[in-house]
N, C-alpha and C positions, 0 to 999 in steps of 0.2 A: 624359751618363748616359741611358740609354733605361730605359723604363716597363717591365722586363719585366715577364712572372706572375711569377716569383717575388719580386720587389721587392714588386711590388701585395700578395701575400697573407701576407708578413714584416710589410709596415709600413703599409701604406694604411690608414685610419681607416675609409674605408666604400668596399666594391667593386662595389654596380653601377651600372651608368650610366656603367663606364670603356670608354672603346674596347678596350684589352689586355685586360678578365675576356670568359670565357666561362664559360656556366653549364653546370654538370657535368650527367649526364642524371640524372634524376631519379627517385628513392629510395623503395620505397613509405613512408608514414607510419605509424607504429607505432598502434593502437587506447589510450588512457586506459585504465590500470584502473577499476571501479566508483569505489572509494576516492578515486582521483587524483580522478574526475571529481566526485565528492559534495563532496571536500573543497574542491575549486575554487568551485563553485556557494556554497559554508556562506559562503565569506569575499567573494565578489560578481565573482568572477572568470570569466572563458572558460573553458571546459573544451578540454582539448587538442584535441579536434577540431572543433570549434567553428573554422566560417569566419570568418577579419579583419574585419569591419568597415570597408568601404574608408572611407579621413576623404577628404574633402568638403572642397575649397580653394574660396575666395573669389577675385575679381578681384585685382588688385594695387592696394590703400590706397596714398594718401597719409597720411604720420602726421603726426598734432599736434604742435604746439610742445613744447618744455618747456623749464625754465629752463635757461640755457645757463653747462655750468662755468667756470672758469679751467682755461685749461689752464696746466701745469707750467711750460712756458719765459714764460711772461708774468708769474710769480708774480717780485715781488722777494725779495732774500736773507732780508727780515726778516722775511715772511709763510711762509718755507720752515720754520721751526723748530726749525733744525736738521739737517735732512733734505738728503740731495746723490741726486739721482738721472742716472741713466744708462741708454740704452736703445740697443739695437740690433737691428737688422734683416735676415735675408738670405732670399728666397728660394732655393726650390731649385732645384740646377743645371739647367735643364730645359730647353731652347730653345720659346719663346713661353710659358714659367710665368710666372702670374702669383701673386705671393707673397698665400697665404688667411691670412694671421696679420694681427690690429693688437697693439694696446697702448694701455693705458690709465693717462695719471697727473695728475692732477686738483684740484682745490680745487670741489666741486660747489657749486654758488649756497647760499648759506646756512647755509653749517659753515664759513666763518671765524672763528669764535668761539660756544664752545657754553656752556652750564651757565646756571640760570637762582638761582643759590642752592643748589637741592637738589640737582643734578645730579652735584654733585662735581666739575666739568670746568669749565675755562677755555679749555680751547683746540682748536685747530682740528680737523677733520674729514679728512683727504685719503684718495683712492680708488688706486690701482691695482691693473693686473691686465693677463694677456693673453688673447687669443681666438683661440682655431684654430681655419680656418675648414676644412671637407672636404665631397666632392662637387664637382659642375658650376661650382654657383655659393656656393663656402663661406666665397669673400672680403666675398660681400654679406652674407651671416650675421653674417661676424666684424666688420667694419666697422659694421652695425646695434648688434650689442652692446656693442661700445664706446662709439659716440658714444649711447645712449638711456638704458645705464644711469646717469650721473650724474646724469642729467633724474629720473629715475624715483626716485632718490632723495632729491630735493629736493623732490620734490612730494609727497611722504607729512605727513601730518597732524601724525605724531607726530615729533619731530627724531630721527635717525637713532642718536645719542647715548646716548637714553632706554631702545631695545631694538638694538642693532646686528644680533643674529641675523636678527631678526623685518623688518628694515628692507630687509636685505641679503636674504632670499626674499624678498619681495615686490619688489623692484626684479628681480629674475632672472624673477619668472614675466610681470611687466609686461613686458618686455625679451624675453621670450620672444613675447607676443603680440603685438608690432612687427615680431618676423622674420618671424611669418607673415602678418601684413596685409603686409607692405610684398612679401614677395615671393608671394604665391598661390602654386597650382600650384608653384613652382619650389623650394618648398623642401620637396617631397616626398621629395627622395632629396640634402640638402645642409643643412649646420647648421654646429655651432662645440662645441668643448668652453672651459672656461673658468674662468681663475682670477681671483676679485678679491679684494685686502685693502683693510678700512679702516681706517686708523692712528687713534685718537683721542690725540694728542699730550697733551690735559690730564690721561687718567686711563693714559696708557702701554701703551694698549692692542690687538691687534691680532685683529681680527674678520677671519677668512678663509672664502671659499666657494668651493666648487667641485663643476663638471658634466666629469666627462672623465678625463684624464690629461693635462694640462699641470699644472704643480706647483711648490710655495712653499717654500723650504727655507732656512731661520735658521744664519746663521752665529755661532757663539758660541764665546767664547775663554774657556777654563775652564785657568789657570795660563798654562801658554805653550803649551798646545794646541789646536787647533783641530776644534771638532765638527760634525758636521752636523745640524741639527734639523728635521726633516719640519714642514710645517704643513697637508700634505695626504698624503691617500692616493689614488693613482690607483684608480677607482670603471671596474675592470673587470666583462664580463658573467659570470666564473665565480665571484665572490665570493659566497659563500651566498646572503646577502639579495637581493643584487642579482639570482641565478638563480632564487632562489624567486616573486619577483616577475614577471620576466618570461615563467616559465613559467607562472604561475599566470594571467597576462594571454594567453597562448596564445602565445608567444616560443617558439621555438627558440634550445638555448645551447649550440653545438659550433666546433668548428673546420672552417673547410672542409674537404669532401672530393674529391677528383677524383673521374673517371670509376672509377679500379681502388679507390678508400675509401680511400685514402692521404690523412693529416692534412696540413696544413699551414697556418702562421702563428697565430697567436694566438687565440685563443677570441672569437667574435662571437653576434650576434643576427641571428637569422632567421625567414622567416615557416614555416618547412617545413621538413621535412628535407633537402630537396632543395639546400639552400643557396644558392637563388636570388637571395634580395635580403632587408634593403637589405646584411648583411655589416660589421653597424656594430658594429668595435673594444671601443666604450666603453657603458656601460650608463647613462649619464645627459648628454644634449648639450643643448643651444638649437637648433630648429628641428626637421630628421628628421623630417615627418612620418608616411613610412613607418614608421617605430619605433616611435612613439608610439602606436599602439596594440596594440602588442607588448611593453610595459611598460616602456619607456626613459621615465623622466622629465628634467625638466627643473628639477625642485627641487636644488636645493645641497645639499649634508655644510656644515654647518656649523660651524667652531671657532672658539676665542678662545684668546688665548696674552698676556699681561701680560710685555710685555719688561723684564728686565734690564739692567742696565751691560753685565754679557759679552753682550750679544744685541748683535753689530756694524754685520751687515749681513743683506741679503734679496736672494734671486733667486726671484726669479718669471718662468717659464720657459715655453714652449713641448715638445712633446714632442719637437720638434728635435733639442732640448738633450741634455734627460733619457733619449730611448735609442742616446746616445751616449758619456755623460760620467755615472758613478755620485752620490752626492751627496754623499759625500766629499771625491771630487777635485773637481767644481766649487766647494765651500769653498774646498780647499786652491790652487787657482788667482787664487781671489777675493783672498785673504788676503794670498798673496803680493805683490801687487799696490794692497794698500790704499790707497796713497795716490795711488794714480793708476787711478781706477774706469774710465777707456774703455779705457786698456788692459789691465784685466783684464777687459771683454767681449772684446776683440780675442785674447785670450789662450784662452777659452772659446771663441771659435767656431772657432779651432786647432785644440783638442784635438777638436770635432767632425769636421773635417775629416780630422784622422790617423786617426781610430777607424773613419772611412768610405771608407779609401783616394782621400784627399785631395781630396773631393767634399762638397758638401752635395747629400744625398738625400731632404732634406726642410726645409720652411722651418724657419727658428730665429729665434726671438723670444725678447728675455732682456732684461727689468728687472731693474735690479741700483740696492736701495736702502740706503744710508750711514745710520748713526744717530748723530748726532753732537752734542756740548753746543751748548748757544749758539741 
């Protein structure tokens, strides 16, 4: 498969810095109205024409310790709680890619056993989640945020249990500022989007966060049918909130144009009209520091979902997946397959392949988690 433009500007998460983008010529910039510009100013914001703010990288840190989790395959049956997990991997077809996805699934030091009396909970704590890394270097992105956030969230004061929302931003933004120490400079134009959930087994409960469009989707058996249940939303740049912000922060929110104004590929963040850089997909990542001051954050959407008996199973997914395979048929894949979860990732990364004329054209990461008695 070759990188052409038109792949780059359908599916790339962030486009400059690729060898295949070239930057179309450039567009005059439209003047602020008064209004635009007063109302920017009233709320603490850039005004549209108001120059970036270039951000300022540090050398490249070394990061501190932190407590180090269990991971998954080391856990014995009777610390899993029930729980069967399964995870697969592919980069994409690329000659000399290197696959920017990890995966996270966990026992973090100190959530083996929660509740202190008032808590309501006796039981354990466990973490997964994937990270898609994009840019130069988006596998050091995604690789940092897997292995820092379990750290980060054993080291908070308060157990993880007691506020899970509250637990789960603060290990994301802690987790954030490890990507940039640890890479400087380099992670001016490369980050991760990212899903994590935390299961709390004693109160049945599942806290999920998410920066990007990689995505969490509950499979539930409601009589003999089988539904799809979202646990995120992909946090595009064109969704209201998310364009008010970053336009209010002095963002650009279009699609690229070529040289003749002709659109194409999905709606991004830009410094200009000009659509020069950074071209970044999603409105909330880890790392980007070009972005970042352009109003991409790095805080999470936040949810919580109290599972059911019908709640079966969970994919948590890469956008590999998901703009390949609707989240329907990834259920209805899953399902078929219930009692043999590797082959039904093996089944899932099929149906990506068919959808892409028999190619992966982008890496795919897919946690695929069982809920089960016992």
């Amino acid at each position: 498969m070759k990188e052409t433009s038109t792949y780059l500007l359908n599916r790339a998460s962030v486009l400059f810095g690729r060898p295949s983008f070239r930057k179309p010529q450039a567009q005059a910039e439209p003047e602020p109205s008064c209004f635009e510009g007063c109302f920017a100013r009233f709320l603490g914001y850039p005004s549209g024409n108001t120059k970036q703010i270039a951000v300022t990288y540090g050398e490249r840190k070394a990061l501190t310790s932190l407590p180090a989790p269990r991971e998954w395959a080391e856990l014995p049956s009777e610390k899993r709680s029930g729980i069967q997990v399964e995870v697969a991997s592919h980069a994409k077809e690329l000659k000399g890619w290197i696959n920017q996805d990890a995966a996270l699934a966990v026992l973090p030091a100190g959530c083996s056993a929660t509740g202190d009396g008032n808590s309501g909970t006796s039981g354990p704590l466990f973490l997964f989640g994937v990270f898609d890394g994009h840019g130069r270097l988006g596998h050091e992105a995604s690789e940092t945020a897997a292995a820092r956030m379990p750290g980060h969230l054993s080291s908070q004061q308060t157990h993880p249990s007691k506020n899970p929302a509250k637990a789960l931003e603060d290990a994301f933004r802690s987790t954030d500022d490890d990507i940039y120490a640890k890479m400087g400079s380099d992670v001016e134009y490369s980050g991760s989007t990212g899903v994590v959930v935390m299961v709390d087994r004693g109160q049945s409960l599942l806290t999920v966060a998410n920066v990007g469009d990689s995505r969490a989707v509950l499979g539930r058996l409601e009589g003999s049918s089988w539904r799809a249940v979202p646990l995120t939303t992909d946090l595009k740049p064109e969704m209201t909130e998310e364009r008010e912000r970053i336009e209010l922060s002095g963002g650009v929110v279009s699609r690229f144009r070529d040289s003749s104004g002709e659109e194409a590929g999905p709606f991004r963040v830009w410094d200009g009209p000009s659509c020069e850089k950074p071209g970044l997909a999603v409105s909330r990542s880890l790392g980007d520091g070009a972005a970042r001051s352009l109003g991409v954050i790095a805080a999470p959407v936040v949810t919580k979902h109290k599972l059911q008996g019908q709640d079966k199973f969970l994919i948590i997914a890469t956008d590999g997946l998901w703009d390949s395979v609707e989240n329907d048929e990834a259920v209805r894949i899953v399902a078929k397959f219930q009692t043999m979860p590797s082959i039904a990732l093996k089944a899932l990364t099929e149906a990506v392949r068919r959808a892409e004329g028999d190619e992966l054209v982008d890496d795919t990461t897919i946690l695929l988690i069982h809920f089960r008695e016992g």
